[in-house]
Each structure stands twice: as C-alpha cells, then as structure tokens.
C-alpha positions, 0 to 999 in steps of 0.5 A: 420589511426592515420595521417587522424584522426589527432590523432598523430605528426609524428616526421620529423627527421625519414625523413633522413631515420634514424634507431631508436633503443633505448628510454630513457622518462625523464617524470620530465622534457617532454623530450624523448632522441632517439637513432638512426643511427648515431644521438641521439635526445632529443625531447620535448613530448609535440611537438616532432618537436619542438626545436629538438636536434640532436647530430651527432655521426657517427663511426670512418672513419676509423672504417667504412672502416674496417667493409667493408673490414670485408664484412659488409654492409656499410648502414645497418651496418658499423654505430654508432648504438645507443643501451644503453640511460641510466640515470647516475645522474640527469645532464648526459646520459650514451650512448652507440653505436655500432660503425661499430663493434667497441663499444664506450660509452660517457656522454651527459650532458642534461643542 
C-alpha cells in the first residue's frame, strides 16, 4: 500500500537480499547508519538511495569454515552479522559483529 500511494522510498540496497539487524539515526547530521549481513550502510534520510556508503565486512574465511564444520548454516548463519552501532564521540561508530560465532568489533570513522 505505502509503494502504490507513493508514500515511501524503498531502500535498493535490501535487493542483495541482505539481513538488517540493527539502526543507529544520527538526526544532527540526516544520516542512518544500518547493520546488516556482512555490510554496515550509512543512508542519507532525506533520500536512502542517494549516495549510499557501504562498508563490506564479511567474517574471516577461515572463521566461516569452522562454523560449517561446527553444523551451522553457512547462509543464515556463518556471517558477520552486524548487531551493536554505537556512538563513541562525535567522529567514530563503535560496531560490533557477530563474526560466524567469532565476534569482533572496530571503529568507523563517519568524516
């Protein structure tokens, strides 16, 4: 209904089929920062299609192959899974990922 009304913008990034998982709204300056299956995204609010960031942050290979062997689905489960967006100061992102059962965290500077 909302497509048909033209009451929304559908984001074309969840075409690849990706899993999103967590938000951060930075309203100060119109971002939203999604997490998601192997990606974090940085959207603009006004148009989420436009000039879209996307950082690729897949779990080790070798990390992905161990959670196989362990039984886990590789598709819906042996990923980076992006679960904590988190403001550190006014430059930086804490985020944090699952990491196909091997969690690992970092710093995304937003400049």
């Amino acid at each position: 209904d909302l497509l048909l009304s033209n009451s929304c913008i559908p984001f074309l990034g969840s075409a690849e089929g990706l899993d999103f998982h967590t938000l951060l709204l930075d309203e100060e300056r119109g971002r939203l920062l999604v997490g998601a299956k192997d990606h974090i995204f940085l959207l603009n609010l006004v148009d989420v299609n436009k000039n879209v960031k996307k950082i690729y942050w897949p779990a080790a290979k070798e990390k992905v192959e161990l959670c196989k062997l362990a039984g886990k689905d590789a598709h819906t489960e042996c990923a980076n899974f992006i679960r904590v967006l988190q403001p550190y100061n006014r430059t930086h992102v804490y985020v944090c990922g699952t990491g196909a059962f091997h969690p690992l965290c970092g710093y995304i500077e937003l400049g």
